[in-house]
N, C-alpha and C positions, 0 to 999 in steps of 0.2 A: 504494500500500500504506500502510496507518496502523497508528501503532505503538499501542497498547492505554496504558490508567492504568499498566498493570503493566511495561512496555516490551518485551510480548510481540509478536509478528509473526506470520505464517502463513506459510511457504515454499510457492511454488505447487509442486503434485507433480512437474512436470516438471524443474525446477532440482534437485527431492530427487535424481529418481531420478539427473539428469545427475551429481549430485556424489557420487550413493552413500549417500546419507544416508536410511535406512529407518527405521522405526517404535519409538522407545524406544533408541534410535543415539546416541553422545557426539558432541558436535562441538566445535572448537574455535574461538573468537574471536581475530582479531587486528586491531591497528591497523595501516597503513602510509599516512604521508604522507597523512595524514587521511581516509583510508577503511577501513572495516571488513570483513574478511573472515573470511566461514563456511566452514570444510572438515568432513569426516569426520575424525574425532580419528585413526584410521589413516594418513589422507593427510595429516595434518600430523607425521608421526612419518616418511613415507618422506619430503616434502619435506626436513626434518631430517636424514634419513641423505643421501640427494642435495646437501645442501649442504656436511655431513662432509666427504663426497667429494668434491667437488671443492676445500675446503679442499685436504685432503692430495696432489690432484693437482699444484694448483698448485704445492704446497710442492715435491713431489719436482722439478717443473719447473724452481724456481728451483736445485735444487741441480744439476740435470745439470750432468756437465762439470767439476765444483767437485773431486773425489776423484783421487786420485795412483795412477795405473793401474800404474804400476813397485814399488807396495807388493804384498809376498806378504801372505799370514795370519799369521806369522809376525811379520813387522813392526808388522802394526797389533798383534799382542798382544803383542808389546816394552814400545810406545808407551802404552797402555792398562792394562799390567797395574800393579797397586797405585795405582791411582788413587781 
């Protein structure tokens, strides 16, 4: 494949269709560790929430276990209130 003066390319149809990517379609660029990747501006928005989430998975993972199971609601709103 040759990139053009303008550093235009042609994506061969079948890679479009495989990534989703149709006719007059946003896509997004990225770099990683020196190579460049094309998605559907959509599927870089779920890869994004997909990583959200497992952000926050992990986070809750590190906390299991971490909370005082002998506090009522009561207590934590003792502890907590005018803070």
């Amino acid at each position: 494949m040759r990139v053009s003066e303008k550093g235009q390319v042609t994506i061969p149809k079948n890679l479009r269709d495989l990534a989703g990517i149709g006719a007059n379609s946003e896509v997004v660029f990225s770099v990683e560790g020196g190579r460049i990747f094309l998605e559907a501006k959509d599927g870089s928005e779920r890869k994004a929430d997909r990583q959200r989430l497992a952000r926050f998975l992990a986070a809750l993972d590190r906390l299991e276990g971490t909370g005082d199971p002998t506090l009522s609601a009561d207590d934590v709103m003792r502890e907590t209130r005018d803070r």
